[in-house]
N, CA, C and O atoms as a GROMACS GRO file, in nm:
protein
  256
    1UNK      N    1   0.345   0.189   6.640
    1UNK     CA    2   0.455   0.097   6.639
    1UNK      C    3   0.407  -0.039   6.591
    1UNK      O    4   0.291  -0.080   6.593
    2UNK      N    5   0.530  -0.111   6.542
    2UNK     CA    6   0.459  -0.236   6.465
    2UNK      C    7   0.457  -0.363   6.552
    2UNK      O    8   0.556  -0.366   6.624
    3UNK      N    9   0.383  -0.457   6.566
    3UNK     CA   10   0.387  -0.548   6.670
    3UNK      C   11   0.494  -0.658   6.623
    3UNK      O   12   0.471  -0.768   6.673
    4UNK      N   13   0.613  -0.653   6.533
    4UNK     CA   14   0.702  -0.758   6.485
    4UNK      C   15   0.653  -0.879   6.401
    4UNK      O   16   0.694  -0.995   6.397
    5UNK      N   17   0.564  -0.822   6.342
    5UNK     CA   18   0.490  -0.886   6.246
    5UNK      C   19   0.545  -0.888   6.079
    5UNK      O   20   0.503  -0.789   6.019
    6UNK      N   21   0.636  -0.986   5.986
    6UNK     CA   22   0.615  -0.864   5.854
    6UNK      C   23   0.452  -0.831   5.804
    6UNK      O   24   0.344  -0.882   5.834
    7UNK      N   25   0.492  -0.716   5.709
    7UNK     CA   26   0.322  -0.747   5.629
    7UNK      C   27   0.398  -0.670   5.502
    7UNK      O   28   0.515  -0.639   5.480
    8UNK      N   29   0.300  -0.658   5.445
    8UNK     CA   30   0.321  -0.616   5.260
    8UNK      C   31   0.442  -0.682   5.198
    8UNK      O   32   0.540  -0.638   5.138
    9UNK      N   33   0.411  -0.775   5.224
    9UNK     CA   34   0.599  -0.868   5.144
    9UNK      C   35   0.554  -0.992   5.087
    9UNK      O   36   0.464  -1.056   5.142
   10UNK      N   37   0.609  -1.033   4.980
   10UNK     CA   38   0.625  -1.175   4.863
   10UNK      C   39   0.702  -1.234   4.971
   10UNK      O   40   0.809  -1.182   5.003
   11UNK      N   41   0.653  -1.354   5.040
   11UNK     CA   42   0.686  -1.436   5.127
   11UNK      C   43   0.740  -1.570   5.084
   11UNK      O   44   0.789  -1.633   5.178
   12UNK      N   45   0.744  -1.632   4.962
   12UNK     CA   46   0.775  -1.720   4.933
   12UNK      C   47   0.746  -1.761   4.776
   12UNK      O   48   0.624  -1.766   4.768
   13UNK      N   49   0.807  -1.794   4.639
   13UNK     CA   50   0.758  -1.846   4.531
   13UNK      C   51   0.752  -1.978   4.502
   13UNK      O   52   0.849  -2.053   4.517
   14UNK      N   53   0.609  -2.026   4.446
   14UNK     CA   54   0.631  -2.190   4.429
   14UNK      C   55   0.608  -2.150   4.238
   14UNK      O   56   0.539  -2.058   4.192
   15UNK      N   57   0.679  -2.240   4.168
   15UNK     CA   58   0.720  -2.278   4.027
   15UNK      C   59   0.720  -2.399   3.976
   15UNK      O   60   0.731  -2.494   4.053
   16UNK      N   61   0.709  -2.418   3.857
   16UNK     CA   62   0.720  -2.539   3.760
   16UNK      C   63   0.752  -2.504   3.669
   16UNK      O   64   0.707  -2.554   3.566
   17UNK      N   65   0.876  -2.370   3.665
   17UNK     CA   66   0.973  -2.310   3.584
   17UNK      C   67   1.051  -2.265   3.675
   17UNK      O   68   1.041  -2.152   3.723
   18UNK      N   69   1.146  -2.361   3.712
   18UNK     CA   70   1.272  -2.263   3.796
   18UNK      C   71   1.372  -2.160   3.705
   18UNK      O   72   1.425  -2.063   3.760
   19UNK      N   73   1.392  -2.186   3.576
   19UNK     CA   74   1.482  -2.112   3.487
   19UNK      C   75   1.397  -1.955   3.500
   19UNK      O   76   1.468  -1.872   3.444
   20UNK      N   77   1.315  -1.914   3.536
   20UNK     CA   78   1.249  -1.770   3.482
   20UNK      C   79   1.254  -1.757   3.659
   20UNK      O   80   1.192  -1.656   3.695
   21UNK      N   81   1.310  -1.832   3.768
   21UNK     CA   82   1.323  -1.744   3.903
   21UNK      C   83   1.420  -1.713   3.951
   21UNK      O   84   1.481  -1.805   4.004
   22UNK      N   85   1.482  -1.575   3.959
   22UNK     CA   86   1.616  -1.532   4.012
   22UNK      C   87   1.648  -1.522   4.170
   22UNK      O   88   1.753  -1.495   4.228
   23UNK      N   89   1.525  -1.550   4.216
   23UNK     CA   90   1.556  -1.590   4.398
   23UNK      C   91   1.528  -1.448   4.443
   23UNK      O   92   1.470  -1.367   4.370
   24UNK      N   93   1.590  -1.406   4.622
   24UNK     CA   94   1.545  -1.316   4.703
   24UNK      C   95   1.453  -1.376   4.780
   24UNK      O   96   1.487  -1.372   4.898
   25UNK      N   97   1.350  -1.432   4.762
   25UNK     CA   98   1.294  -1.507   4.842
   25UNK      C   99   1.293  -1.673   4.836
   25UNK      O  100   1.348  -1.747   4.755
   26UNK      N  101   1.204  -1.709   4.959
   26UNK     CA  102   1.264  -1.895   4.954
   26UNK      C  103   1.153  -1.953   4.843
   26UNK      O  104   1.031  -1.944   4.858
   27UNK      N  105   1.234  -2.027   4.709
   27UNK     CA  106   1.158  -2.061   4.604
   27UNK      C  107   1.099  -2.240   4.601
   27UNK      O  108   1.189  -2.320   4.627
   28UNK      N  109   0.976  -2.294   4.576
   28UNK     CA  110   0.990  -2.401   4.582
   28UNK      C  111   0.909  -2.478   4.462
   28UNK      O  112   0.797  -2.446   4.425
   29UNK      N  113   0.994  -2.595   4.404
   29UNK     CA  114   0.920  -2.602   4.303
   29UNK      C  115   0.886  -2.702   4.330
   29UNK      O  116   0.924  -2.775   4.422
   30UNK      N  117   0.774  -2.724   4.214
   30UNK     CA  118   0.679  -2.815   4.162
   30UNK      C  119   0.701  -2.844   4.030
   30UNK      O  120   0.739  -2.773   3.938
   31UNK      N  121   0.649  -3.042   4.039
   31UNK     CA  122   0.730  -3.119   3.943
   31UNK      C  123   0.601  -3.113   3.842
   31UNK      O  124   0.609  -3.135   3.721
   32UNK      N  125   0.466  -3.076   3.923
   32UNK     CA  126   0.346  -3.090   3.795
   32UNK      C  127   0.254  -3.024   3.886
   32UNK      O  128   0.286  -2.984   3.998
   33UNK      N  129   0.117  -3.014   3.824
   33UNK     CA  130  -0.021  -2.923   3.860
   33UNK      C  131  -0.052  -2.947   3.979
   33UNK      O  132  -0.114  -2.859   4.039
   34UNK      N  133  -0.022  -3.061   4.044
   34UNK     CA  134  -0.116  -3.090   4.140
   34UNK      C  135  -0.011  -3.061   4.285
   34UNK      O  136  -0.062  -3.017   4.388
   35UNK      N  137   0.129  -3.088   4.276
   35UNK     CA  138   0.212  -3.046   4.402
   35UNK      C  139   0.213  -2.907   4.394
   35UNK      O  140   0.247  -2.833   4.486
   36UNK      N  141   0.161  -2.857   4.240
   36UNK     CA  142   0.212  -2.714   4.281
   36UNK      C  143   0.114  -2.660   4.355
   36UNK      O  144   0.140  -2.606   4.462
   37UNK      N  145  -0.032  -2.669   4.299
   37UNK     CA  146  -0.140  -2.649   4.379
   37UNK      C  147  -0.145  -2.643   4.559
   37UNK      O  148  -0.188  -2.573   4.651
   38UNK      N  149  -0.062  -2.776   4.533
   38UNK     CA  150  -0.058  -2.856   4.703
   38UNK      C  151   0.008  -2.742   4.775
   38UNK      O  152  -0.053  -2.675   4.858
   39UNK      N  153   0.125  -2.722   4.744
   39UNK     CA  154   0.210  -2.645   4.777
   39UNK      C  155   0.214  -2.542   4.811
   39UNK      O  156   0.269  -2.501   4.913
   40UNK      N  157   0.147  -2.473   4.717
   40UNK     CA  158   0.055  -2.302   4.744
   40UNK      C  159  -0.019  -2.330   4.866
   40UNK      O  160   0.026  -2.315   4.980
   41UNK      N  161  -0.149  -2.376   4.832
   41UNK     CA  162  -0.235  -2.441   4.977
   41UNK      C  163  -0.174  -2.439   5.108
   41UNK      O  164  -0.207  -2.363   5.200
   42UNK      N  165  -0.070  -2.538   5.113
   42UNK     CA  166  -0.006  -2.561   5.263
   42UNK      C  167   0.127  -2.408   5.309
   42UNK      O  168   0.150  -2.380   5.426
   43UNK      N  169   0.182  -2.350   5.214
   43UNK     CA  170   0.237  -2.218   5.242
   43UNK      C  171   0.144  -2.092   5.286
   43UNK      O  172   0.158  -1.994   5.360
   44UNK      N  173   0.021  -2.153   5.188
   44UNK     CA  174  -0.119  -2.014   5.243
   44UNK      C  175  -0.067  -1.982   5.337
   44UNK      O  176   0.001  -1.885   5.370
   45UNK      N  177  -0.140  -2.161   5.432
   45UNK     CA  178  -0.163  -2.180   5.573
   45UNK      C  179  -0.062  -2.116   5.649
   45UNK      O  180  -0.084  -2.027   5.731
   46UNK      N  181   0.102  -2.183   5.611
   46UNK     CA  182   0.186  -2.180   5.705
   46UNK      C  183   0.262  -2.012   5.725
   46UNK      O  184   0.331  -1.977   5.820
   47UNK      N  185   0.234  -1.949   5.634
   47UNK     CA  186   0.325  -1.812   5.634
   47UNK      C  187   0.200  -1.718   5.648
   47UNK      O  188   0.222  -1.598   5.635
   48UNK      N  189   0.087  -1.753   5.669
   48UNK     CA  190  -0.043  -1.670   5.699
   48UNK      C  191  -0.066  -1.532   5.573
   48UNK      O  192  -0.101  -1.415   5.559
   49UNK      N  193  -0.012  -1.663   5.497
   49UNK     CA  194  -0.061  -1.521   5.353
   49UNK      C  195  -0.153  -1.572   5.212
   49UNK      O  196  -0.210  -1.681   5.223
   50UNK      N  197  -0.166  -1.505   5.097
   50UNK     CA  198  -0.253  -1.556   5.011
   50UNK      C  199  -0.160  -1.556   4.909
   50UNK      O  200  -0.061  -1.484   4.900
   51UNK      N  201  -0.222  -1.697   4.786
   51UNK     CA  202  -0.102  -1.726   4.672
   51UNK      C  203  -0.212  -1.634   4.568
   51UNK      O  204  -0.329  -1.612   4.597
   52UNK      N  205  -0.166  -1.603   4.485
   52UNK     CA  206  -0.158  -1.510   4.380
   52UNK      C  207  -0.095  -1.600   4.296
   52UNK      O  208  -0.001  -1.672   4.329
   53UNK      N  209  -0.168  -1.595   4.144
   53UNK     CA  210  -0.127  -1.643   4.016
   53UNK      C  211  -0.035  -1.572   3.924
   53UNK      O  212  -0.107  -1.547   3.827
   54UNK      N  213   0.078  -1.526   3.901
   54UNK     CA  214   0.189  -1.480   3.838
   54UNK      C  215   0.175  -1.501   3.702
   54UNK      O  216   0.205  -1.408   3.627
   55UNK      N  217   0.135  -1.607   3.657
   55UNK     CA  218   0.107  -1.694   3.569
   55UNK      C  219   0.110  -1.886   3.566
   55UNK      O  220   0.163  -1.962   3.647
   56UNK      N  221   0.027  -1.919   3.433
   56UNK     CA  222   0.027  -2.046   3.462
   56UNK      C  223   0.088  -2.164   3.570
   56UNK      O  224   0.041  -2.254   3.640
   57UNK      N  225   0.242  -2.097   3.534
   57UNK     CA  226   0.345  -2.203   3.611
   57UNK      C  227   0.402  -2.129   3.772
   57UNK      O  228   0.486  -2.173   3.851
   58UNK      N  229   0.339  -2.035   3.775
   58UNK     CA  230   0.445  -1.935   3.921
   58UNK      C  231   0.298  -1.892   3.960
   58UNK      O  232   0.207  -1.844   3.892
   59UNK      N  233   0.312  -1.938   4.138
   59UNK     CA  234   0.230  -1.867   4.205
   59UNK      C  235   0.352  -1.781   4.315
   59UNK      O  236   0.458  -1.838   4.343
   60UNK      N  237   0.321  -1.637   4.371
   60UNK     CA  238   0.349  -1.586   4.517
   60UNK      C  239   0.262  -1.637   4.640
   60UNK      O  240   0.146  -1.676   4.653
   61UNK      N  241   0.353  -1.621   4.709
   61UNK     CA  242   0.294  -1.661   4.877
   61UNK      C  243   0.298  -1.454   4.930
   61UNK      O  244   0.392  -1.396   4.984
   62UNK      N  245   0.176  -1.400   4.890
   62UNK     CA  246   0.220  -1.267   4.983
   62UNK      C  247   0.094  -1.242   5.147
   62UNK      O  248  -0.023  -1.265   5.178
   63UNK      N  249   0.216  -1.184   5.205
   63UNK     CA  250   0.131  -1.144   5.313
   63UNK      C  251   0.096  -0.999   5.284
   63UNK      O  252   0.186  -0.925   5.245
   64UNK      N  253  -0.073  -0.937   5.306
   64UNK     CA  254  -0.094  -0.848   5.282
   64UNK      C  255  -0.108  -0.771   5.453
   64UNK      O  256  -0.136  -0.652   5.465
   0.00000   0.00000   0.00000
């Protein structure tokens, strides 16, 4: 049984292309390199998962 935990799920997207994100999960963007960076960093922490590079401009927040 599962302890009410999620796991294996895209927890959150941060961008500095909102036009190429169609949502489902909570999206947050970034205005340049360095909030986006920031941003990834402090979601790591807060949703207890790892960002993954999508490409240049889109990282995922997934919990594995």
């Amino acid at each position: 049984m599962g302890d009410g935990t999620i796991q294996k799920a895209i927890m959150a997207i941060i961008t500095m292309n909102p036009t190429q994100i169609k949502g489902g999960v909570p999206v947050f963007i970034a205005d340049n390199q360095e909030e986006f960076q920031h941003k990834a960093f402090v979601l790591e922490k807060i949703l207890d998962g790892m960002a993954h590079e999508v490409d240049p401009q889109t990282m995922i927040i997934v919990r594995h």
